[in-house]
C-alpha positions as CSV (number, residue, x, y, z in Angstrom):
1,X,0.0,0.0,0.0
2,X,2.4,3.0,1.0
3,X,4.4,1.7,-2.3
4,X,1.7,3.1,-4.5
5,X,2.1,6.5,-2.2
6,X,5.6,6.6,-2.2
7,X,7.0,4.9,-5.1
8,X,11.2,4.3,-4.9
9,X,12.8,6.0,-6.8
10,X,15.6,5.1,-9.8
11,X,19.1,5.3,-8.2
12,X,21.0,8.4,-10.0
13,X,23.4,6.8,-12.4
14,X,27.1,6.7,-12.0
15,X,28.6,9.5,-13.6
16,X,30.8,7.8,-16.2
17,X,34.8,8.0,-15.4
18,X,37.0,10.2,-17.3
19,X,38.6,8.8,-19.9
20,X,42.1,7.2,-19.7
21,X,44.3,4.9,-22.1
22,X,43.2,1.7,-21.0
23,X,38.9,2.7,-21.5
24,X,39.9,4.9,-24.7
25,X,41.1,1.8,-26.2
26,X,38.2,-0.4,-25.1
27,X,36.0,2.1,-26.7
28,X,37.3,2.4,-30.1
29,X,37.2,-1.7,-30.2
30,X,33.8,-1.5,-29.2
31,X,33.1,1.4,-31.6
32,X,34.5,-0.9,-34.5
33,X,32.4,-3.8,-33.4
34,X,29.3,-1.8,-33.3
35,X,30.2,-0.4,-36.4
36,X,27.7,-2.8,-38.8
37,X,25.4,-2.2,-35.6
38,X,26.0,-6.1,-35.1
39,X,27.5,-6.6,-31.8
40,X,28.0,-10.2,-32.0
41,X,29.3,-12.6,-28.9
42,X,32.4,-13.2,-31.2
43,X,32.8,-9.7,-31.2
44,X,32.7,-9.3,-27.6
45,X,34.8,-12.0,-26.9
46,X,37.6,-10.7,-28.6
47,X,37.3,-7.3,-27.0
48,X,37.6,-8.9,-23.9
49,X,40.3,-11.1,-24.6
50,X,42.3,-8.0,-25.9
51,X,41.9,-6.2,-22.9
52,X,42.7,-9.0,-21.0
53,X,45.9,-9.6,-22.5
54,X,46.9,-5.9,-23.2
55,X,46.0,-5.1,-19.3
56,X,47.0,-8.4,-17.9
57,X,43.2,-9.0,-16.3
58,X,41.0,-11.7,-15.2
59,X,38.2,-12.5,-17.7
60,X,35.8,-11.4,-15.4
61,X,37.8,-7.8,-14.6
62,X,38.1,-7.4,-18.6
63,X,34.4,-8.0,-19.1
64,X,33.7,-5.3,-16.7
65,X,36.2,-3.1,-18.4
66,X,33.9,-3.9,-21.7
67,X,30.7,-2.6,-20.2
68,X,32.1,0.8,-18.9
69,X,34.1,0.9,-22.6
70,X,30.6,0.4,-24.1
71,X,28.9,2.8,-21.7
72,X,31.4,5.6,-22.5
73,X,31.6,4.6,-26.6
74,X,27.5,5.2,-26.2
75,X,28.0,8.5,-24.7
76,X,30.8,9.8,-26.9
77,X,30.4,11.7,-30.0
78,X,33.3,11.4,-31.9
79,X,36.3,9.1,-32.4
80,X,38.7,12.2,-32.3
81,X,38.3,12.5,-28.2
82,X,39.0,8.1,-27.6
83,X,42.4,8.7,-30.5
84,X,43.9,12.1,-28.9
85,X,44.4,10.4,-25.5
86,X,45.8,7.0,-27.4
87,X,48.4,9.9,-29.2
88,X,48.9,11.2,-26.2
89,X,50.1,8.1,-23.8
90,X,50.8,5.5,-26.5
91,X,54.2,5.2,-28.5
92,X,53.5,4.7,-32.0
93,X,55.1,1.3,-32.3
94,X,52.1,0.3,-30.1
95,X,49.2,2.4,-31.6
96,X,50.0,0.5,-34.6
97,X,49.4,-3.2,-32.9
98,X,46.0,-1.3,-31.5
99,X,45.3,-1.3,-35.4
100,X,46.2,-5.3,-35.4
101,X,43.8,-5.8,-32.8
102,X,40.9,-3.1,-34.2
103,X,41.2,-5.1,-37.2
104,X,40.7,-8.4,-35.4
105,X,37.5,-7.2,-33.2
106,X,36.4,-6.5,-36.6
107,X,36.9,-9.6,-38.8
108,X,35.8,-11.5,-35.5
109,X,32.6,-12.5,-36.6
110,X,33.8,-14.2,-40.0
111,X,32.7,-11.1,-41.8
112,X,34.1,-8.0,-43.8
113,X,31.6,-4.9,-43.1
114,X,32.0,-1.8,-45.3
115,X,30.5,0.1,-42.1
116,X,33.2,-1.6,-39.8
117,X,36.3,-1.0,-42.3
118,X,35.3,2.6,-43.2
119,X,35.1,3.0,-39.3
120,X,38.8,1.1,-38.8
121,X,40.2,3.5,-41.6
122,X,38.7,7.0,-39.7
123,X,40.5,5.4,-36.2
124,X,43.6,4.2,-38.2
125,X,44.5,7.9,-39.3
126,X,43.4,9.2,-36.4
127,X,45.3,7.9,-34.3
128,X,48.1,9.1,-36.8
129,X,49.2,5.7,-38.6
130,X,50.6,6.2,-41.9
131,X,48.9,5.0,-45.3
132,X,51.8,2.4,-45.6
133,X,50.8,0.8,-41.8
134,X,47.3,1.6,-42.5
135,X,47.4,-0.6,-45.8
136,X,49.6,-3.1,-44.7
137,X,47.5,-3.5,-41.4
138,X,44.1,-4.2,-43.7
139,X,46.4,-6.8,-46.4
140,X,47.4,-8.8,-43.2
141,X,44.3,-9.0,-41.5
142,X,41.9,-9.7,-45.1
143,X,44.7,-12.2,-46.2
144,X,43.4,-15.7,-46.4
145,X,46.7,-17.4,-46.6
């Protein structure tokens, strides 16, 4: 009865956290996957396992990771704000193997997506790879050796 007079109310939602390396590059993987707007398990499962190895986490910590990277992807507007922190704190050397992996969240699913690749190609330069890295990046990742 004093439910229907004084209903509970909706916890306020946890501001998301400020973006850092380690959720700007979960975000971009999760921005590729969503790409084709198919977020597959395959899909997911590879973003996790990438984090897991890149941050040396649990599966169940890199999962977690996942869902604030896909909260804060959601909430972002453009690519440019996830690629100028990865410029920022991540030698080039490395940025470039973030390209390997983009490439694999997106090819996860067994599947080569215009949407996806066009989306790959906008994060590639941004994050400053050069056409050579960018090209040989797609060649080695679409080769079916």
């Amino acid at each position: 009865m004093f439910e229907r007079l004084f209903p509970r109310r909706a916890p306020e939602p946890k501001p998301l956290p400020q973006p850092d390396a380690q959720l700007a590059l979960g975000a971009l993987l999760v921005r590729v996957a969503f790409a084709d707007r198919n977020y597959r398990a395959s899909e997911i499962g590879q973003i996790d396992r990438i984090l897991a190895r890149t941050f040396d986490l649990g599966p169940i910590e890199a999962a977690k990771l996942r869902a604030t990277c896909e909260l804060l992807e959601r909430d972002a507007r453009h690519t440019e704000e996830f690629t100028a922190i990865l410029r920022e704190e991540v030698d080039y050397a490395h940025r470039r193997a973030l390209g390997e992996a983009m490439w694999s969240v997106a090819l996860a699913d067994g599947y080569r997506h215009e949407k996806e690749e066009i989306q790959l190609l906008a994060i590639e330069t941004a994050l400053g790879l050069t056409d050579t890295d960018i090209e040989e990046l797609r060649k080695k990742a679409t080769s079916t050796d």
